[in-house]
N, C-alpha and C positions, 0 to 999 in steps of 0.2 A: 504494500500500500504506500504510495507517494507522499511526500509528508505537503503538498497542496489540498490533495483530498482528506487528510485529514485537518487543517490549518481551517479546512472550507467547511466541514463537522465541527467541528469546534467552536464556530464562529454563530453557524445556524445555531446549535445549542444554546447561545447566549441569550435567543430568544426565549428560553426556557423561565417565563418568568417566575413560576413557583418555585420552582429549582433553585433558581437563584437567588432568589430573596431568602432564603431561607440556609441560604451558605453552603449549598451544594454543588462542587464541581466535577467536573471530567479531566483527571488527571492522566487516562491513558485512551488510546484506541487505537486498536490493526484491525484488519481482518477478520470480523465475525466475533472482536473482543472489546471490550471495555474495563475501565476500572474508575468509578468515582471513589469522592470521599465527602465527609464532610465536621468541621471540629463542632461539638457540642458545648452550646452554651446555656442557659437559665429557659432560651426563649424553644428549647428543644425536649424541655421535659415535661409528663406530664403532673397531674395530682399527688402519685407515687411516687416521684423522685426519680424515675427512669426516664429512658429515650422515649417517647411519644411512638406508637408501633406505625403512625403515617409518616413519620421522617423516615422510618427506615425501609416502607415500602417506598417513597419517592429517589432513596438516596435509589435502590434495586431496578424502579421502574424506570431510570436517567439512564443504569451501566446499561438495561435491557436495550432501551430506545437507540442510544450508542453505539452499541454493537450490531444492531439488528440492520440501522441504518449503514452502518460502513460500507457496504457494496452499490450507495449512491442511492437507490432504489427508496422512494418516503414509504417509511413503513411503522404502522400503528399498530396498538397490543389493542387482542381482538380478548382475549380471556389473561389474570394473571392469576396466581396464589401463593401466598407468602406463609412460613411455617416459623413462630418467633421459639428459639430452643432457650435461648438466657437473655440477662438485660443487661443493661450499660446506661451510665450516668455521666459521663466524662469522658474525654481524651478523644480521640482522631476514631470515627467509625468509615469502613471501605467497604465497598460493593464490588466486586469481581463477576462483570457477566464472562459467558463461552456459551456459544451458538452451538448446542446440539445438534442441531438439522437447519440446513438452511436449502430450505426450498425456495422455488422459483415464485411461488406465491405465499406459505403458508409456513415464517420458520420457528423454530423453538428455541427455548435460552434458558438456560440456568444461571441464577445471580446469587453467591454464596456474600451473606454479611457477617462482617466480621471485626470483631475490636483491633487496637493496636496490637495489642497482645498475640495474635491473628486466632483467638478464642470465638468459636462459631457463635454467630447468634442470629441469623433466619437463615433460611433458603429460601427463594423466591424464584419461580416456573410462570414461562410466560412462552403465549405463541401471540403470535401478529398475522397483520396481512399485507402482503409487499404492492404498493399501489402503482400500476401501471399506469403508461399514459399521462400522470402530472411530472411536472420539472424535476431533476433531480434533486437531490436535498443539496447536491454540490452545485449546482446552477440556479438556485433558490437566493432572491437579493437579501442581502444582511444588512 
């Protein structure tokens, strides 16, 4: 993968307004991969004292979108499902998608989260749908 087409992802992503208001980035993408992250503050927890279980599907739902997208192709999560194993309160939490299946129309992705520590805490399963016919995500004005 060219580092334009990603420069060119990276850039469409900034649209990502929830994402980003909320201090969520995309620190890596190749080929069928991603990796955000995002540092937790006060505005990240919930009642509990824990991560809020929607930060850490959005931080999942970003690596998916990331990676789903990289073969240029806009592509939207048609089904996800996130499975929360422990919690986190502090420090740097990361989403690492890999593209299971990447079909021509219909692909699949796994996004493991996970603390600094790299101590699991969701797994997040998602397929999409690779939208024909509109502009690429890399020929998409930013």
């Amino acid at each position: 993968m060219d580092n334009n087409r990603i420069q060119a992802l990276k850039a469409f992503f900034l649209h990502d307004e929830f994402a980003r208001q909320n201090g969520i980035e995309i620190i890596e993408i190749a080929e069928g991969y991603a990796r955000t992250q995002v540092r937790i503050g006060p505005e990240h927890l919930n009642a509990g004292g824990s991560v809020q279980g929607g930060v850490l599907f959005t931080l999942a739902d970003l690596a998916f979108a990331a990676a789903t997208n990289s073969h240029g192709t806009l592509t939207v999560t048609t089904s996800a499902n996130i499975t929360f194993v422990r919690g986190a309160s502090r420090g740097i939490v990361m989403a690492e998608a890999r593209e299971l299946v990447n079909h021509r129309h219909l692909p699949f992705c796994e996004v493991r989260v996970t603390d600094e520590g790299g101590n699991l805490l969701a797994v997040f399963t998602a397929s999409g749908y690779r939208k024909e016919g509109v502009p690429s995500v890399c020929e998409r004005p930013v």
